[in-house]
C-alpha positions as CSV (number, residue, x, y, z in Angstrom):
1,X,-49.1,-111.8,30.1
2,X,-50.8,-111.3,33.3
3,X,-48.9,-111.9,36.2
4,X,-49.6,-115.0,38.4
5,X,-48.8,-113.0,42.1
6,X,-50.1,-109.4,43.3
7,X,-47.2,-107.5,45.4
8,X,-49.3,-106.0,48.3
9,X,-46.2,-104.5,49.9
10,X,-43.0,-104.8,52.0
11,X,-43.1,-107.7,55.0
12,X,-41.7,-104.7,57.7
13,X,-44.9,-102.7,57.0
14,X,-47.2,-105.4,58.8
15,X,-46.6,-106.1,62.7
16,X,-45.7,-109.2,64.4
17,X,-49.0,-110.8,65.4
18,X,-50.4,-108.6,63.5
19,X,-52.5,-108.1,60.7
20,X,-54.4,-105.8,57.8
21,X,-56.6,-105.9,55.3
22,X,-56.6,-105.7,51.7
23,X,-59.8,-104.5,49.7
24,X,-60.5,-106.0,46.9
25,X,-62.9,-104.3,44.3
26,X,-66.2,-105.8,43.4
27,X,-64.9,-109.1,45.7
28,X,-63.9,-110.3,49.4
29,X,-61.8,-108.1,51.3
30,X,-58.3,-110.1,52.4
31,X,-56.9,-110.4,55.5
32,X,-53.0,-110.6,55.4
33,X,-51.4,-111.9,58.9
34,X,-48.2,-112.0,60.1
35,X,-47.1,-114.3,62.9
36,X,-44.2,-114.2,65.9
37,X,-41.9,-115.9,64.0
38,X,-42.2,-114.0,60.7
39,X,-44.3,-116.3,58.5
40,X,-47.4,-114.6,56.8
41,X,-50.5,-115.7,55.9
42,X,-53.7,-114.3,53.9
43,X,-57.6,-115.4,54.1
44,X,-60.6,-113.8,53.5
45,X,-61.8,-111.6,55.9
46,X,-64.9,-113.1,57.2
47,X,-65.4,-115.9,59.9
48,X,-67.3,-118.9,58.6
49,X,-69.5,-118.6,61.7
50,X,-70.8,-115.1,62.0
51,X,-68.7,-113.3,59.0
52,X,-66.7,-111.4,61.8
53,X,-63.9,-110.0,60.6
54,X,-60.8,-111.9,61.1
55,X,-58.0,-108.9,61.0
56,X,-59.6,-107.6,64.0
57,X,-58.6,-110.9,65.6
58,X,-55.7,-111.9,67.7
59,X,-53.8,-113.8,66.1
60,X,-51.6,-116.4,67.9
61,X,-49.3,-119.2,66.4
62,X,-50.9,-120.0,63.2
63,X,-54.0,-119.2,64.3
64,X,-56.5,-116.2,64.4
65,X,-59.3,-115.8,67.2
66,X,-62.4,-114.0,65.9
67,X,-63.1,-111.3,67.4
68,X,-67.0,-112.1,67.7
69,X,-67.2,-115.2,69.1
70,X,-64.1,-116.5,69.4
71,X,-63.7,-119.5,66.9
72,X,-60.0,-119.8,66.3
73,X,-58.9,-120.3,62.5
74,X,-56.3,-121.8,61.1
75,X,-53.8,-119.4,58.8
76,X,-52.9,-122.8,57.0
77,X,-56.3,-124.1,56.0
78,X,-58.7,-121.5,57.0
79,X,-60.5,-124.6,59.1
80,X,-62.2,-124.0,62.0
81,X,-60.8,-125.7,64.7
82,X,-62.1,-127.4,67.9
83,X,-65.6,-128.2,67.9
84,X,-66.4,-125.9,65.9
85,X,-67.1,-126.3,62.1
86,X,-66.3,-124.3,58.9
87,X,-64.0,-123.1,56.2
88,X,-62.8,-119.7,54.9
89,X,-60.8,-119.5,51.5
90,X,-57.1,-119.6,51.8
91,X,-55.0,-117.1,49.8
92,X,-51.5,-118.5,48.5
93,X,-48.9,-116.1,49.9
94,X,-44.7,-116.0,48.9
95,X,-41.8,-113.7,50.1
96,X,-40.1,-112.4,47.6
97,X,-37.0,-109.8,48.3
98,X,-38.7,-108.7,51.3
99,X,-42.1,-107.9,49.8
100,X,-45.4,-109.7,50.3
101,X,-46.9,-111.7,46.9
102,X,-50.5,-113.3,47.1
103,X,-52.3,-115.5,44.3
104,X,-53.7,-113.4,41.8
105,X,-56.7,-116.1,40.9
106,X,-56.9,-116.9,44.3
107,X,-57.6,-113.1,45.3
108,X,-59.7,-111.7,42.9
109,X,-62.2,-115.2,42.8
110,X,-64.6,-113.9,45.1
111,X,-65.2,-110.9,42.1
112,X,-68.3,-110.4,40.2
C-alpha cells in the first residue's frame, strides 16, 4: 500500500516567513512556506503570470509576493489576488509529530 502523504522533513528546519523548495522528478518543483505564526503551506513553484518562482518570494501573512513582478498569491488557494488574475496548484499539507506531510497525488500530478 502506497502511502497517501510524503514526509519532506522536520517544521524547525524551514524559517519563519520563510520558504524552500522541493524538486520533484520528471514533475513541478514545490514550494513549501512557512508563515509568522507557524502554519505552512505548499504550491507549485511557478507564478501564474510569468512562471517566477514563488520560494524566492516574500512571503507575508498567507500570502507570497513574486519576486518578478510582484503579484501576491494566496498560500490557501494559490489565487492571485487583486486585480490580477490566475491560479497555481495547491499542495495539501499536515503536521504530524513535528514533521512536514504533503499529498502524495497532489505532488507528483504534474509528472510525466
Amino acid at each position: 500500500m502506497i502511502a497517501e502523504w510524503l514526509d519532506i522533513g522536520p517544521v524547525d528546519q524551514l524559517p519563519a516567513l520563510g520558504a524552500r523548495t522541493l524538486p520533484v522528478q520528471g514533475g513541478e518543483e514545490i514550494a513549501i512556506f512557512r508563515t509568522a505564526n507557524g502554519q505552512v503551506y505548499a504550491l507549485i513553484n511557478k507564478c501564474p503570470h510569468k512562471h517566477g518562482p514563488l520560494s524566492q518570494g516574500i512571503v507575508h501573512d498567507t500570502t507570497v509576493t513574486c519576486p518578478l513582478h510582484n503579484w501576491r498569491i494566496s498560500l490557501l488557494t494559490g489565487e492571485a489576488l487583486g486585480e490580477d488574475k490566475g491560479c497555481v496548484p495547491v499542495i495539501p499539507v499536515k503536521i504530524d509529530g513535528g514533521r512536514i506531510l504533503i499529498g502524495r497525488r497532489e505532488a507528483l500530478q504534474g509528472m510525466a
